[in-house]
C-alpha positions as CSV (number, residue, x, y, z in Angstrom):
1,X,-8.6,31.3,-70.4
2,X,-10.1,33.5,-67.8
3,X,-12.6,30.9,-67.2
4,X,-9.9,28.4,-66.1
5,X,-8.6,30.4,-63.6
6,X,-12.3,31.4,-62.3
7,X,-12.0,26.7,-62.5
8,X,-8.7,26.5,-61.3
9,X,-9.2,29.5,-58.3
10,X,-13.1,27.8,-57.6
11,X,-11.2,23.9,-57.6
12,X,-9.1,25.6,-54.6
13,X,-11.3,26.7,-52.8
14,X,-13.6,23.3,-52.5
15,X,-10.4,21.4,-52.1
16,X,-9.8,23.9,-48.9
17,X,-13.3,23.3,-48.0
18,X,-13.3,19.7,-48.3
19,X,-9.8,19.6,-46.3
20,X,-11.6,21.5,-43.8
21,X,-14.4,19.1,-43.4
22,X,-11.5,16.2,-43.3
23,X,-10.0,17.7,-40.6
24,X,-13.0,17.9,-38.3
25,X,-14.2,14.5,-39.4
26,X,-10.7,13.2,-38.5
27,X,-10.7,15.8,-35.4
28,X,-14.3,13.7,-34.4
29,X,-13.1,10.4,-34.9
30,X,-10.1,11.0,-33.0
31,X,-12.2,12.4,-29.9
32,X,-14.5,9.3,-30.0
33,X,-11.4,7.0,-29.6
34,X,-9.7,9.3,-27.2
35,X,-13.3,9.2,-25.6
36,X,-13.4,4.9,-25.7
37,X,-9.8,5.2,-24.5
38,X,-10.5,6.7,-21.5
39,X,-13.4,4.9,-20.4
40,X,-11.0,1.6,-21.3
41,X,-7.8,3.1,-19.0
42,X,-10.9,3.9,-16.0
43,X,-12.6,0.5,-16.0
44,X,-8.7,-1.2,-16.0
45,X,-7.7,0.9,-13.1
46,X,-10.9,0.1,-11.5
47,X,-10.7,-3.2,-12.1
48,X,-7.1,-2.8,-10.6
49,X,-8.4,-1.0,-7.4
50,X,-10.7,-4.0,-7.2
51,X,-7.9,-6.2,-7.0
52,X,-5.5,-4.7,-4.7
53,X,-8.6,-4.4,-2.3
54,X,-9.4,-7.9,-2.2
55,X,-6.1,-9.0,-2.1
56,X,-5.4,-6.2,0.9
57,X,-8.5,-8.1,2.7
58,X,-7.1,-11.5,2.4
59,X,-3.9,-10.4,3.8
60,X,-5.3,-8.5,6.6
61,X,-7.8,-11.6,7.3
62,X,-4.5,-13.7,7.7
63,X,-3.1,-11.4,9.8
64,X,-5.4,-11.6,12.2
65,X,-4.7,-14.9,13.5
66,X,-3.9,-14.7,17.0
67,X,-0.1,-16.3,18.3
68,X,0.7,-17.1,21.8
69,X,4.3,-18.3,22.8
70,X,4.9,-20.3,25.7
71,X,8.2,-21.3,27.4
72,X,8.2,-24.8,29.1
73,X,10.8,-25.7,31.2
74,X,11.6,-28.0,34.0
75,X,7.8,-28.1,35.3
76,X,7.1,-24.3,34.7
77,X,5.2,-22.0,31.9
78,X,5.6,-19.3,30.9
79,X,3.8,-17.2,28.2
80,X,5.4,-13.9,26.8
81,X,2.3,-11.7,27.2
82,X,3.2,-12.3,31.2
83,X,6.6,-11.8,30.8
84,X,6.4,-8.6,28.5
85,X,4.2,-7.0,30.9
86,X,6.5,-8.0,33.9
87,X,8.9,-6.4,32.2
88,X,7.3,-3.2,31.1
89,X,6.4,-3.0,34.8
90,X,9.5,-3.3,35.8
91,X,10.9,-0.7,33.5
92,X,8.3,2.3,34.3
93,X,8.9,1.3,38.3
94,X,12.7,3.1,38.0
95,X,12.3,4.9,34.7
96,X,9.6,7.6,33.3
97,X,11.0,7.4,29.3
98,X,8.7,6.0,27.2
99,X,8.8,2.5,25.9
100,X,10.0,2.6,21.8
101,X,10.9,-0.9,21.7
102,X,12.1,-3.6,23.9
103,X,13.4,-6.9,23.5
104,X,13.1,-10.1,26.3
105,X,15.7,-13.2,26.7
106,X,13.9,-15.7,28.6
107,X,16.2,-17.8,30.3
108,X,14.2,-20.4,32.3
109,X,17.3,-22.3,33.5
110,X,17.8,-18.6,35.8
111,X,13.8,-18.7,36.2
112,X,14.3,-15.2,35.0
113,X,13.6,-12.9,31.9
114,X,16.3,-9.9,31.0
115,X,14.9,-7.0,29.0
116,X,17.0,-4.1,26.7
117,X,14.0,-1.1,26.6
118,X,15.1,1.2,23.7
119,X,18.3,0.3,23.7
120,X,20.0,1.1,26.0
121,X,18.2,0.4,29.5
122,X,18.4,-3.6,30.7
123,X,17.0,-5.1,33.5
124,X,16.2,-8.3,35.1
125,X,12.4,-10.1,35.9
126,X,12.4,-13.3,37.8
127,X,9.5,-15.6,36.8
């Protein structure tokens, strides 16, 4: 009987062992996939990055297109980049603020353009 127990105390100790090497098979196999998983998650959020740049290029490419407005009316034109600045001249002639954000009504029946500059300050520009 003593010998069973020498089998029986020997059988525990491989099993140990053998769980042992499990466990750092198992701890290898699950860095390798954490390993692949992370080189899966950085080429999708490159790939991402990829995407949102180009798409951020095409948006600033139409974007770029240049707009001009012009008022016609009984004979006369008018375009807003000459009004604006007719305005903003205007403005800094009486006042020093700075300009935040102004808005024009072009009335071309008064052959005149009113401005509100941040506001609360309004004047009057004759075309």
């Amino acid at each position: 009987m003593a010998k069973k127990v020498t089998d029986i105390a020997e059988l525990k100790t491989e099993a140990a062992e053998a769980a042992k090497v499990a466990a750092k098979k198992t701890a290898k196999t699950a860095e390798k996939v954490a390993a692949k998983a992370e080189k899966t998650v950085e080429k999708a959020v490159e790939k991402t990055e990829n995407a949102v740049k180009k798409t951020a290029a095409k948006c600033a490419k139409k974007a770029d297109a240049k707009v001009t407005y012009v008022v016609q009316f009984a004979g006369s034109e008018y375009t807003a980049e000459s009004v604006l600045a007719a305005a903003k001249a205007d403005y800094e002639a009486a006042n020093k603020d700075e300009i935040k954000d102004i808005t024009l009504y072009i009335k071309p029946e008064d052959k005149a353009a009113y401005y509100v500059v941040n506001g609360k300050v309004s004047g009057k520009v004759s075309l």
